[in-house]
C-alpha positions in Angstrom: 232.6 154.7 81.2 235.1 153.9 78.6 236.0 153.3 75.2 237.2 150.6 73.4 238.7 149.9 70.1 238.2 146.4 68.3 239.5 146.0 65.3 239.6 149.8 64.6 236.6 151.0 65.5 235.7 152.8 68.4 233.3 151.6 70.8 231.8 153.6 74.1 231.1 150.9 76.6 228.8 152.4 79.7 229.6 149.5 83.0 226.3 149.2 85.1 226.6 147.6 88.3 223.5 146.7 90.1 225.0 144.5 92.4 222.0 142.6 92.3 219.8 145.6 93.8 215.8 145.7 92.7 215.5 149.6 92.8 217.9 149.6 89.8 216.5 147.0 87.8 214.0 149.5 86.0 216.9 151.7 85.7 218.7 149.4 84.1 215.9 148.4 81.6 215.3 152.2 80.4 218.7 153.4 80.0 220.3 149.8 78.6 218.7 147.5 76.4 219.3 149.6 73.7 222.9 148.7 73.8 225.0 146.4 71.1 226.6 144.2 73.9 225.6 142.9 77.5 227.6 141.4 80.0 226.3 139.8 82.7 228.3 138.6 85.8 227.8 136.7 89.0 230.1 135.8 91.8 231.0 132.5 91.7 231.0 132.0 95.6 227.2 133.1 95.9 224.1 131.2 94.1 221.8 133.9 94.9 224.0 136.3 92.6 223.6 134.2 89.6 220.0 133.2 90.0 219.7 137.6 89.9 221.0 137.2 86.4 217.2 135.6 85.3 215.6 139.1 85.2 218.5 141.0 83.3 218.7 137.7 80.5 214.9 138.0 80.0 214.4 141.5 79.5 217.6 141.0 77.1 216.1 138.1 75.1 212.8 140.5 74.6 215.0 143.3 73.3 216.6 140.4 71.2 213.8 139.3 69.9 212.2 142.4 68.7 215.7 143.5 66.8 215.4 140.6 65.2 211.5 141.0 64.4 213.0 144.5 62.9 215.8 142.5 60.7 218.3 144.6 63.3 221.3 142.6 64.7 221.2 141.1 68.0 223.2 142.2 70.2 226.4 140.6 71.6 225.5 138.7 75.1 228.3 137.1 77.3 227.9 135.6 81.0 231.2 136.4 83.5 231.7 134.3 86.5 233.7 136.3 88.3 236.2 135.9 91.4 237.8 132.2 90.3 240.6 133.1 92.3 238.4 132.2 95.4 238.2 128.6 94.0 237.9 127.2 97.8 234.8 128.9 98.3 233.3 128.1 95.4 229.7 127.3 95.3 229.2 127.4 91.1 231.0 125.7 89.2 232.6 126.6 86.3 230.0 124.1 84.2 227.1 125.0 86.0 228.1 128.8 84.7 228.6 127.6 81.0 225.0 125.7 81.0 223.4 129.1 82.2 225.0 131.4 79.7 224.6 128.7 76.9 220.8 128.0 77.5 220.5 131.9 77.0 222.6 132.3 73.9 225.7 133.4 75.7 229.1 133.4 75.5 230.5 132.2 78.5 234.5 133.3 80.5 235.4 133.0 84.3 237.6 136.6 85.9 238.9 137.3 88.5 238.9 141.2 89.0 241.4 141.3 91.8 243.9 139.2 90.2 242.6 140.7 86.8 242.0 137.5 84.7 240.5 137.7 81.8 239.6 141.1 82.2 240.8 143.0 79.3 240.1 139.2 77.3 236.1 140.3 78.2 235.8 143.1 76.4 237.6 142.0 73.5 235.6 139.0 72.7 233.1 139.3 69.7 
């Protein structure tokens, strides 16, 4: 847990990390989609955990679409691809990631966590 400020106000972010685990998916669904922001993210040197993402987006879009049935605001939804400092073993390109996150409405960055790129630059995006 953490909090962040953007452009002075205050905002609790709560980090879930599944690591692509099924037991925590209804977890995830009852304690999460009520939040303003999502951030998905995959490992760029392994398919499998980007083609995990598809469960997370859809139960997203739903929560999207009945906020906006309610004349609520969306919430904020941006795809990661993280570990681009492992560029040799990349099996997703940097495209590929963009195409995901923009067929589902998402904004779209690469990270590295280890060599922390683009870290901070993730949660400050709007």
């Amino acid at each position: 847990m953490m909090t962040r400020t953007v452009d002075g106000q205050s905002y609790f972010l709560m980090l879930t990390d599944t690591a692509g685990q099924e037991e925590y998916r209804s977890l995830w669904a009852a304690s999460n989609l009520r939040s303003d922001a999502f951030l998905l993210v995959y490992d760029i040197t392994n398919q499998h955990s980007l083609d995990g993402l598809e469960y997370f987006a859809e139960m997203i879009d739903m929560e999207e679409e009945n906020r906006i049935d309610q004349g609520k605001v969306p919430p904020v939804k941006l795809v990661a691809g993280n570990k681009c400092d492992l560029s040799a073993a990349r099996v997703i390109k940097a495209a590929e990631g963009l195409e995901w996150a923009r067929k589902r409405g998402c904004g779209f960055m690469e990270t590295s966590a280890r060599d922390m790129v683009n870290i901070e630059e993730t949660f400050a995006r709007k």
